[in-house]
PyMOL Python script that loads the backbone (N, CA, C, O; Angstrom):
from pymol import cmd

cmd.read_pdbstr("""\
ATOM      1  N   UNK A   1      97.718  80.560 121.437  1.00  0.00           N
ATOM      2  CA  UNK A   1      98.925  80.688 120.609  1.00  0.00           C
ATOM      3  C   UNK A   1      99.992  81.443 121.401  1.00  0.00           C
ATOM      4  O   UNK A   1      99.952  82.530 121.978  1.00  0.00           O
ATOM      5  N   UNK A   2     100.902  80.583 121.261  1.00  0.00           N
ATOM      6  CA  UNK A   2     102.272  81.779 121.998  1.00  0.00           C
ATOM      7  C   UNK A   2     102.527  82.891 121.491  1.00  0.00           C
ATOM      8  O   UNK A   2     102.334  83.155 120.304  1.00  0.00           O
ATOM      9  N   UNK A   3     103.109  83.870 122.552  1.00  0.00           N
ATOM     10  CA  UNK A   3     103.007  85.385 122.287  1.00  0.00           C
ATOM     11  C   UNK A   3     103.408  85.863 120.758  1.00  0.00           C
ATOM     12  O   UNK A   3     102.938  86.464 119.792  1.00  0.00           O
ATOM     13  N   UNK A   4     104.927  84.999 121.324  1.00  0.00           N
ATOM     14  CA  UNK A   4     106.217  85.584 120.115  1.00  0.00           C
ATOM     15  C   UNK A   4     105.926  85.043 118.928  1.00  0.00           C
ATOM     16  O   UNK A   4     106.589  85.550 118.023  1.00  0.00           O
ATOM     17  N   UNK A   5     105.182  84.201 118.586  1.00  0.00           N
ATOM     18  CA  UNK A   5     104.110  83.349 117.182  1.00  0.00           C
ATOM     19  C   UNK A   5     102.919  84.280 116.740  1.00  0.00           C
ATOM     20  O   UNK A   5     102.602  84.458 115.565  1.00  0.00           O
ATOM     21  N   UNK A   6     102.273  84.876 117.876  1.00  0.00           N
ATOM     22  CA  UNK A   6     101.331  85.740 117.272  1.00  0.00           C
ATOM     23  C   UNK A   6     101.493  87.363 116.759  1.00  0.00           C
ATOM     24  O   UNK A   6     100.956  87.997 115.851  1.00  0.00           O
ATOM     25  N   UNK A   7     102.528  87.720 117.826  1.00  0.00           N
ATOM     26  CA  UNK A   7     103.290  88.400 116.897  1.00  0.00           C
ATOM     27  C   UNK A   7     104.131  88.917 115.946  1.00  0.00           C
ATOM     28  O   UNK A   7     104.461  90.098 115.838  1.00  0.00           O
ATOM     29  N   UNK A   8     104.492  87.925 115.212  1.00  0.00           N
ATOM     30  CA  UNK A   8     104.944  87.037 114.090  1.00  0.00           C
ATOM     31  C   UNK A   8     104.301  86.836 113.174  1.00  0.00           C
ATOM     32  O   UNK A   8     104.926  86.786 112.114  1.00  0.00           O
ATOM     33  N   UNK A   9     102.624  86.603 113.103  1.00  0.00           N
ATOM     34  CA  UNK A   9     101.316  86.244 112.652  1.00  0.00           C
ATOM     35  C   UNK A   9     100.992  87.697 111.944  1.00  0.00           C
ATOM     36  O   UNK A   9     100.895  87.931 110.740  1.00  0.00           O
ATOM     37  N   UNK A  10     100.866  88.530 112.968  1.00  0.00           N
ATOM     38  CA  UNK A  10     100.156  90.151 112.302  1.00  0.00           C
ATOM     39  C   UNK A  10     102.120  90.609 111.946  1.00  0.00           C
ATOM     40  O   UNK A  10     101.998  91.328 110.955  1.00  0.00           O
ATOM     41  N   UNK A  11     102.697  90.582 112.061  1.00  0.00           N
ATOM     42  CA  UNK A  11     103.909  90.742 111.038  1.00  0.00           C
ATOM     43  C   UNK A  11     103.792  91.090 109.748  1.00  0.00           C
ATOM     44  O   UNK A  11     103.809  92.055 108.984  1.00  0.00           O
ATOM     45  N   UNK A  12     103.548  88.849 109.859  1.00  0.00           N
ATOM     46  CA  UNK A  12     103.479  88.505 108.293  1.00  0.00           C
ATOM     47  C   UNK A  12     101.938  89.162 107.584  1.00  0.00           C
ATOM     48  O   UNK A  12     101.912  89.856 106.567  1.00  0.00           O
ATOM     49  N   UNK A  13     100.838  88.790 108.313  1.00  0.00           N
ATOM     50  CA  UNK A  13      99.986  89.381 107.396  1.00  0.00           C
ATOM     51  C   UNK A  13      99.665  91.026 107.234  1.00  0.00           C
ATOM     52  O   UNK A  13      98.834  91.430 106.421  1.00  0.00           O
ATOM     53  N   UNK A  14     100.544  92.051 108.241  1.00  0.00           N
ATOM     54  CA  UNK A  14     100.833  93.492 107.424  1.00  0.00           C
ATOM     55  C   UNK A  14     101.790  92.889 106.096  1.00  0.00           C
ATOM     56  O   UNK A  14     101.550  93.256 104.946  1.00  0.00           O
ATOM     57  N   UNK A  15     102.530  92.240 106.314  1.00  0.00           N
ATOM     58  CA  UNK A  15     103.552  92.585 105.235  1.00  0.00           C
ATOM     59  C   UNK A  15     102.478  92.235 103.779  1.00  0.00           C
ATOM     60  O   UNK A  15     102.301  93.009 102.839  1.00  0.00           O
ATOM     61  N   UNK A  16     101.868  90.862 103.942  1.00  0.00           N
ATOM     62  CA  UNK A  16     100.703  90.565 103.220  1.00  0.00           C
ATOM     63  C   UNK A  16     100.336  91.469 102.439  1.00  0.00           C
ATOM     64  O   UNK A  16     100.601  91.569 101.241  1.00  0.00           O
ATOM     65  N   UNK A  17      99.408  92.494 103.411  1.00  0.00           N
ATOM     66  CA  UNK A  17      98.507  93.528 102.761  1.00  0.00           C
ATOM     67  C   UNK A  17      99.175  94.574 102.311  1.00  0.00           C
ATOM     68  O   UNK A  17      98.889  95.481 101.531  1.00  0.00           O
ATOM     69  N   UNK A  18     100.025  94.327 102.871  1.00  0.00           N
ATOM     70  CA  UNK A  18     101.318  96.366 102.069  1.00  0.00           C
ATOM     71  C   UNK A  18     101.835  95.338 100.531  1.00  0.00           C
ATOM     72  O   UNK A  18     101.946  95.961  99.475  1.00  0.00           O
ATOM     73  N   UNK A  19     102.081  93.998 100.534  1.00  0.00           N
ATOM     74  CA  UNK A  19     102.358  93.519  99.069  1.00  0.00           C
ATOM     75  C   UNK A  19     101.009  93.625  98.091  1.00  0.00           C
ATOM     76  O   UNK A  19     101.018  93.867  96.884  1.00  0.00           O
ATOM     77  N   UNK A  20     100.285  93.471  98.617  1.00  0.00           N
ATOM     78  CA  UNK A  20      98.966  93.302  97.706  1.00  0.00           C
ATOM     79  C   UNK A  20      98.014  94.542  97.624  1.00  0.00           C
ATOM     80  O   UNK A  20      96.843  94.484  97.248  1.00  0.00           O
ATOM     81  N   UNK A  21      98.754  95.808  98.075  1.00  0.00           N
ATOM     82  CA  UNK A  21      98.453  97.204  97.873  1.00  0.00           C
ATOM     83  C   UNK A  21      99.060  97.912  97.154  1.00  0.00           C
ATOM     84  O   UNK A  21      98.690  99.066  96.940  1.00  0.00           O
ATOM     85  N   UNK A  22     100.042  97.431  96.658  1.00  0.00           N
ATOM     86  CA  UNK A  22     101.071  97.944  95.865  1.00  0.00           C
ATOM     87  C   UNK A  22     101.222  96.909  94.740  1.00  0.00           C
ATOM     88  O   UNK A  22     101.520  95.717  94.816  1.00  0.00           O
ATOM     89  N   UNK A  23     100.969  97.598  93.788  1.00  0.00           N
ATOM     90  CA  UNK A  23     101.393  96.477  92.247  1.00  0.00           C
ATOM     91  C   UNK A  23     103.173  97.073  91.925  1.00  0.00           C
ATOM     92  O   UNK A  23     103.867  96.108  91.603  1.00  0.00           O
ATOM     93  N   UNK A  24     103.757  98.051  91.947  1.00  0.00           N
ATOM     94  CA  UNK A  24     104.855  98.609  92.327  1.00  0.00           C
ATOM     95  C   UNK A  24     106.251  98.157  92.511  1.00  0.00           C
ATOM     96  O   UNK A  24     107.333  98.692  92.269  1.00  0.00           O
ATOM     97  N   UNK A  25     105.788  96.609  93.189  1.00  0.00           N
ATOM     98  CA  UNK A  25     106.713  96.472  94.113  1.00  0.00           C
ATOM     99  C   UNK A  25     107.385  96.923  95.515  1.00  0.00           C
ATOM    100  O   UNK A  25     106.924  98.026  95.809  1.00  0.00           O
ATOM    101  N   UNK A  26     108.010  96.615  96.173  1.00  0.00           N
ATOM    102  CA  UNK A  26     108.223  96.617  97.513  1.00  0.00           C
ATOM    103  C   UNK A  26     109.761  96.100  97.406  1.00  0.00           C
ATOM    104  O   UNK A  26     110.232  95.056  96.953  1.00  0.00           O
ATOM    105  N   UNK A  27     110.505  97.534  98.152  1.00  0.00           N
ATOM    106  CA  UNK A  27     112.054  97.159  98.383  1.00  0.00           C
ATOM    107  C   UNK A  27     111.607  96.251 100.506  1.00  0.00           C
ATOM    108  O   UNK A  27     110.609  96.220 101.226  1.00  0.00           O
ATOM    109  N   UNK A  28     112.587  95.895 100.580  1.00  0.00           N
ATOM    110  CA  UNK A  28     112.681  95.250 102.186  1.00  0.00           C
ATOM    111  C   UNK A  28     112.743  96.387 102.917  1.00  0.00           C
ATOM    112  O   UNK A  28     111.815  96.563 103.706  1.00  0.00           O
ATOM    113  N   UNK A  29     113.853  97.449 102.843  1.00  0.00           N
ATOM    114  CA  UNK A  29     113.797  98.335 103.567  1.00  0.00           C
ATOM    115  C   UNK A  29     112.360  99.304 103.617  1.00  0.00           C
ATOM    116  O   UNK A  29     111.833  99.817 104.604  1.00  0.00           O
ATOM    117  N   UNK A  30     111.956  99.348 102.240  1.00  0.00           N
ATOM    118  CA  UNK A  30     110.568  99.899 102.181  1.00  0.00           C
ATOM    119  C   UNK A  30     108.940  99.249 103.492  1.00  0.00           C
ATOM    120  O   UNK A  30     108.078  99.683 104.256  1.00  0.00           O
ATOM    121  N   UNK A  31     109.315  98.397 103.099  1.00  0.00           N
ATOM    122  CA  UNK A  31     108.643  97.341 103.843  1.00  0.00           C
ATOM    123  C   UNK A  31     108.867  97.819 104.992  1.00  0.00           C
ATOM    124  O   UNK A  31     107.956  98.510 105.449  1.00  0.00           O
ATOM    125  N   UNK A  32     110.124  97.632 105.857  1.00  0.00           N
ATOM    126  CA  UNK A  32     110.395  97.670 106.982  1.00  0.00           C
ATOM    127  C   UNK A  32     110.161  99.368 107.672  1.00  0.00           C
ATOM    128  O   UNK A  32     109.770  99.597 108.817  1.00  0.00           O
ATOM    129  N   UNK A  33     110.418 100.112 106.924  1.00  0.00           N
ATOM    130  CA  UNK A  33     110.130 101.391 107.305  1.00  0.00           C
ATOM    131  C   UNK A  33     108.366 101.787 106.968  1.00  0.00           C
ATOM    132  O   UNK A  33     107.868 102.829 107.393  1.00  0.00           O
ATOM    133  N   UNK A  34     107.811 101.067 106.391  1.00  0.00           N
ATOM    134  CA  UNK A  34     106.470 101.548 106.212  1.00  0.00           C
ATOM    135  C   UNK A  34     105.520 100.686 107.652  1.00  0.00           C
ATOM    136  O   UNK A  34     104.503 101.101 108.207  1.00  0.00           O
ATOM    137  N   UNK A  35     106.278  99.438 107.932  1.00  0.00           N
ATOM    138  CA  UNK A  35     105.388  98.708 108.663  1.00  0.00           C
ATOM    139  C   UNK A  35     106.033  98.802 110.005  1.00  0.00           C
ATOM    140  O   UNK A  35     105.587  98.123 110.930  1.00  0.00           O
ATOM    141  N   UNK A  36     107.288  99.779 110.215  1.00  0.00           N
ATOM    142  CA  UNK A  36     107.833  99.580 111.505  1.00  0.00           C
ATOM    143  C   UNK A  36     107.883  99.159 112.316  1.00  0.00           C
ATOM    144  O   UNK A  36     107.510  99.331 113.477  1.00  0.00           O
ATOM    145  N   UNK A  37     109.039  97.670 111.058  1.00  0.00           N
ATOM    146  CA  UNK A  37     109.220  96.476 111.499  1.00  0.00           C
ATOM    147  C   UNK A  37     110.552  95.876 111.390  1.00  0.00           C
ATOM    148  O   UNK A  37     111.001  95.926 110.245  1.00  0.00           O
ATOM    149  N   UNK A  38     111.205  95.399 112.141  1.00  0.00           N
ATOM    150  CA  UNK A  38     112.867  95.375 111.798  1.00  0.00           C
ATOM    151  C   UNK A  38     113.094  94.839 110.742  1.00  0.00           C
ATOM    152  O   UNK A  38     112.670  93.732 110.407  1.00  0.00           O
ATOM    153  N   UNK A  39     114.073  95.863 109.836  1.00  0.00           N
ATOM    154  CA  UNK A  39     115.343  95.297 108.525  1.00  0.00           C
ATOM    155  C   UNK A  39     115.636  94.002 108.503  1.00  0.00           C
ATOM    156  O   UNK A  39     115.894  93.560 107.383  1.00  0.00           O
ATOM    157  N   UNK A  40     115.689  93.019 109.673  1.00  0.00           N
ATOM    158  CA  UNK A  40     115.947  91.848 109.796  1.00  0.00           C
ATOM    159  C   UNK A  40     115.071  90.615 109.793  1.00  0.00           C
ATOM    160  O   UNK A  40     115.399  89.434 109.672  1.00  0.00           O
ATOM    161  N   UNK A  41     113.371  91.403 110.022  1.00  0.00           N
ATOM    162  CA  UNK A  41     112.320  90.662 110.437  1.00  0.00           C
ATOM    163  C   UNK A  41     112.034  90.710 108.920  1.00  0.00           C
ATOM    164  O   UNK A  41     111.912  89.551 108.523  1.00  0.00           O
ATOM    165  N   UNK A  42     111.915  91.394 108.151  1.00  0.00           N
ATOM    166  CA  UNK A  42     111.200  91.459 106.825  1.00  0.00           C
ATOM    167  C   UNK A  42     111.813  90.477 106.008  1.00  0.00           C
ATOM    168  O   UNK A  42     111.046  89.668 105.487  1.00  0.00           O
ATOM    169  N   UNK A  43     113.062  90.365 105.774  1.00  0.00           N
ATOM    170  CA  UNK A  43     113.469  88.770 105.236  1.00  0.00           C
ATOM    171  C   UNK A  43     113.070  87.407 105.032  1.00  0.00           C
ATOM    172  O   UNK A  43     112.833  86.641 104.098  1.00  0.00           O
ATOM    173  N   UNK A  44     113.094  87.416 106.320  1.00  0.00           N
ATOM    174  CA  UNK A  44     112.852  85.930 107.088  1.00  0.00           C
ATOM    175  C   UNK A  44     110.879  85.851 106.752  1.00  0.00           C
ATOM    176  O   UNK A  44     110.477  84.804 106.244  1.00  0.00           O
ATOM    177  N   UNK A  45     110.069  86.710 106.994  1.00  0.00           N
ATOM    178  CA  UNK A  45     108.923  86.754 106.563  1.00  0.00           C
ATOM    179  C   UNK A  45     108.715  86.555 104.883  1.00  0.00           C
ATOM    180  O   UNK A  45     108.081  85.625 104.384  1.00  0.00           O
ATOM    181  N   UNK A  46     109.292  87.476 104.242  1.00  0.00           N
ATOM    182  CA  UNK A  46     110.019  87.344 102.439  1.00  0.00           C
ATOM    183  C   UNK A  46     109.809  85.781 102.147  1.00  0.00           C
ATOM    184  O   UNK A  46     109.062  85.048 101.499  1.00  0.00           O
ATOM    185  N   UNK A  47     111.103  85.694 103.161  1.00  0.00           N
ATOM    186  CA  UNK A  47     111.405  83.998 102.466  1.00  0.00           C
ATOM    187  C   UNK A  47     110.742  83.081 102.613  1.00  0.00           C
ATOM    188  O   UNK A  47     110.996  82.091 101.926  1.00  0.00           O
ATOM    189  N   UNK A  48     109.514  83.033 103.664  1.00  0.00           N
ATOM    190  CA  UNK A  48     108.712  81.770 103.863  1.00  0.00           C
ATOM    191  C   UNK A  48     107.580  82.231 102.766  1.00  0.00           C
ATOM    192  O   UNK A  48     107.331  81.287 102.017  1.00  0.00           O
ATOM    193  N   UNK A  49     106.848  83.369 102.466  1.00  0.00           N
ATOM    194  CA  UNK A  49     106.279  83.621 101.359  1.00  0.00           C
ATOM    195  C   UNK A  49     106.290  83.779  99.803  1.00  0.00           C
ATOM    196  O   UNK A  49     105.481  83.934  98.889  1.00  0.00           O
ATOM    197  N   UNK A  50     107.559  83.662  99.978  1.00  0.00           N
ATOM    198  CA  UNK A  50     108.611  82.752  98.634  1.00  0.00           C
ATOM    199  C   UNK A  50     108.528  81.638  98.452  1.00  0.00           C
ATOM    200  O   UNK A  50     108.135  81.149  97.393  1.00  0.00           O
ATOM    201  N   UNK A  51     108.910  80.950  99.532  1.00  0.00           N
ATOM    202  CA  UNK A  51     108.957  79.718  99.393  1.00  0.00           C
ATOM    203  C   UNK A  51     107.356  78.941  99.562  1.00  0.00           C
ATOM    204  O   UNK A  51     107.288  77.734  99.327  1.00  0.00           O
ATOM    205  N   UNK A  52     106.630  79.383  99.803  1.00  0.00           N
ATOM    206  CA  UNK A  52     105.272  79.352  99.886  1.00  0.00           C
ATOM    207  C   UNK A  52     104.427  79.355  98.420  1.00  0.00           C
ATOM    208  O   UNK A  52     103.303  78.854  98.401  1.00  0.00           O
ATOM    209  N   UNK A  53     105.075  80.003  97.056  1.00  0.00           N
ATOM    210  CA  UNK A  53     105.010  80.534  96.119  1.00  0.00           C
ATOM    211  C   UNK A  53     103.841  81.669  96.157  1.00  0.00           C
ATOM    212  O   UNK A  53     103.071  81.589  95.200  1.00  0.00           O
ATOM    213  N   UNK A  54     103.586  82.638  97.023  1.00  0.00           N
ATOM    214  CA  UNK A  54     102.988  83.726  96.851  1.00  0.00           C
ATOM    215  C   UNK A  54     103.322  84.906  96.503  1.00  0.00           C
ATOM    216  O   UNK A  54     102.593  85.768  96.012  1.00  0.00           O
ATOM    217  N   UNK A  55     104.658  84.977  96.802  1.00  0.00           N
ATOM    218  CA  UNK A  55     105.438  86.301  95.853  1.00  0.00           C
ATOM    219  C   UNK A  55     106.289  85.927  94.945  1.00  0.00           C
ATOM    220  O   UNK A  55     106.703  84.784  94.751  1.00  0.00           O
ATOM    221  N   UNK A  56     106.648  87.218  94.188  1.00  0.00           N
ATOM    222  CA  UNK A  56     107.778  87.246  93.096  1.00  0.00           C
ATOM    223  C   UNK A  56     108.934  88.219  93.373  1.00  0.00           C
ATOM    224  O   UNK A  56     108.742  89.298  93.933  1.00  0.00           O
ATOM    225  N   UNK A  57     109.971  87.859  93.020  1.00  0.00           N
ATOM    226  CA  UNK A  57     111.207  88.750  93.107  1.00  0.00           C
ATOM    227  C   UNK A  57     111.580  89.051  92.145  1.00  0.00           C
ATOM    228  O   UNK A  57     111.752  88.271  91.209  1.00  0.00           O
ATOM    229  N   UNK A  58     111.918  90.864  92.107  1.00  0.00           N
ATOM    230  CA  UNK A  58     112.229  90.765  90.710  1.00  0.00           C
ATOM    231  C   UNK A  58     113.397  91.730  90.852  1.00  0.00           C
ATOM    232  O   UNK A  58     113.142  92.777  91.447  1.00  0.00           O
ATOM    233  N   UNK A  59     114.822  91.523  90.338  1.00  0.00           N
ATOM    234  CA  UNK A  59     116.069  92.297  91.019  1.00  0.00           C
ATOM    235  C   UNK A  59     116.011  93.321  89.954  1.00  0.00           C
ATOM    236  O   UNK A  59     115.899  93.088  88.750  1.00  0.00           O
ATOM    237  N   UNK A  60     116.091  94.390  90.478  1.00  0.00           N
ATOM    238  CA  UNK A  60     116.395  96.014  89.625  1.00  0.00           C
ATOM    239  C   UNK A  60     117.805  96.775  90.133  1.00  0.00           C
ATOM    240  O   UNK A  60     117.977  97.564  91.062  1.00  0.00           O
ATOM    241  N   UNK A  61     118.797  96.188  89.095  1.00  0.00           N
ATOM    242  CA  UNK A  61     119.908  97.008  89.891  1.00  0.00           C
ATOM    243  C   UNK A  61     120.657  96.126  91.556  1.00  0.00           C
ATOM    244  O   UNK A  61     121.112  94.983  91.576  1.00  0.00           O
ATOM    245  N   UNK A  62     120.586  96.934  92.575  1.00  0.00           N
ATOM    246  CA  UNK A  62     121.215  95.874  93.422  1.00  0.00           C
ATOM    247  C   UNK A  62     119.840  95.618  94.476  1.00  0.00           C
ATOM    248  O   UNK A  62     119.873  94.849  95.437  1.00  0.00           O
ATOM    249  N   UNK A  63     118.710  96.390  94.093  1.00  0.00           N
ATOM    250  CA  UNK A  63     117.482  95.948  94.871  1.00  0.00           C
ATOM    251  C   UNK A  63     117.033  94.973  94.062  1.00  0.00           C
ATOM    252  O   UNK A  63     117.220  94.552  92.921  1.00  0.00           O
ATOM    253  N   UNK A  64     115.983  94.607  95.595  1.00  0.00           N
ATOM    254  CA  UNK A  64     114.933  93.704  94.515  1.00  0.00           C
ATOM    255  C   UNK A  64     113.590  93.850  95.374  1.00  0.00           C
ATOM    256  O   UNK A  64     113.335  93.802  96.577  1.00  0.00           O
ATOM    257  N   UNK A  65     112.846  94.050  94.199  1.00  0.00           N
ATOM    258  CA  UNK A  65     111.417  94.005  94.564  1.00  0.00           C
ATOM    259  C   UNK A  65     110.605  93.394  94.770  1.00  0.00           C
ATOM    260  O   UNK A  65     110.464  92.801  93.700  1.00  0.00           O
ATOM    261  N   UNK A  66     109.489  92.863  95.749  1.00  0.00           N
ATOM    262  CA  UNK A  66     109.117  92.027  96.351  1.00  0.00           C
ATOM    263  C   UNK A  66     107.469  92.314  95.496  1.00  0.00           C
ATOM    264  O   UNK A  66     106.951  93.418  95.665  1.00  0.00           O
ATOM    265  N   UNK A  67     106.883  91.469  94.783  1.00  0.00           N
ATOM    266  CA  UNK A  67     105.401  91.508  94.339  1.00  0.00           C
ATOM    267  C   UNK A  67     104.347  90.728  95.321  1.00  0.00           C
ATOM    268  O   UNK A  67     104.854  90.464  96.411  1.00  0.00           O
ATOM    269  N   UNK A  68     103.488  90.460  95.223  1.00  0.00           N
ATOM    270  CA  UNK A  68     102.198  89.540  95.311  1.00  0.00           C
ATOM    271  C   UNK A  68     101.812  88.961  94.241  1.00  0.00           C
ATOM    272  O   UNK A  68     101.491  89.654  93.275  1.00  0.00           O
ATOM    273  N   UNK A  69     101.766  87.786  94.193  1.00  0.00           N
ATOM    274  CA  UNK A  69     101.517  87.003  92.907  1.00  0.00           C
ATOM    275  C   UNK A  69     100.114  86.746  92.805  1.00  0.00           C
ATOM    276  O   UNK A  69      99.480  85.900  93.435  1.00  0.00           O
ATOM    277  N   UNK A  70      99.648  87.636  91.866  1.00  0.00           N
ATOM    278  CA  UNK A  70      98.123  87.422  91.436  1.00  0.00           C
ATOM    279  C   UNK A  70      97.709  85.899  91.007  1.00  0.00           C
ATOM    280  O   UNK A  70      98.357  85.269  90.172  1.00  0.00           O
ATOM    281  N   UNK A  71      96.577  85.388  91.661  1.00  0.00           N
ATOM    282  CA  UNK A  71      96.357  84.054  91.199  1.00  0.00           C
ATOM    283  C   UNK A  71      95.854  84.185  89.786  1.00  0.00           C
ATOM    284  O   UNK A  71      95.578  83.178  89.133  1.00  0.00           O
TER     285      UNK A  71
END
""", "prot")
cmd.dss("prot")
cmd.show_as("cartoon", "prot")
cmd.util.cbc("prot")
cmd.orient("prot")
């Protein structure tokens, strides 16, 4: 597997396990400062697991919180 794909890979699946450790919710910046991982990288990871239907968004104010969607 290419480098910049596999590290891309353990990215997404920290971000994974910090969603599914937390019932809470998860701001992006939270994310990004807990997994010290760029403000910019946590999005783009967000959105394919969105669009994936494994998380939920839920806006509070001008955040929004990122869940794990229990099967």
């Amino acid at each position: 597997m290419h480098q910049c794909t596999m590290k891309n890979k353990n990215k997404k699946e920290s971000v994974i396990q910090l969603l599914k450790s937390n019932t809470d919710g998860w701001t992006i910046l939270e994310l990004a400062e807990k997994l010290k991982i760029s403000r910019n990288t946590v999005p783009v990871i967000l959105a394919e697991l969105k669009g994936a239907e494994l998380i939920r968004v839920r806006e509070v104010g001008k955040a929004k919180l990122h869940y794990w969607k229990e099967k």
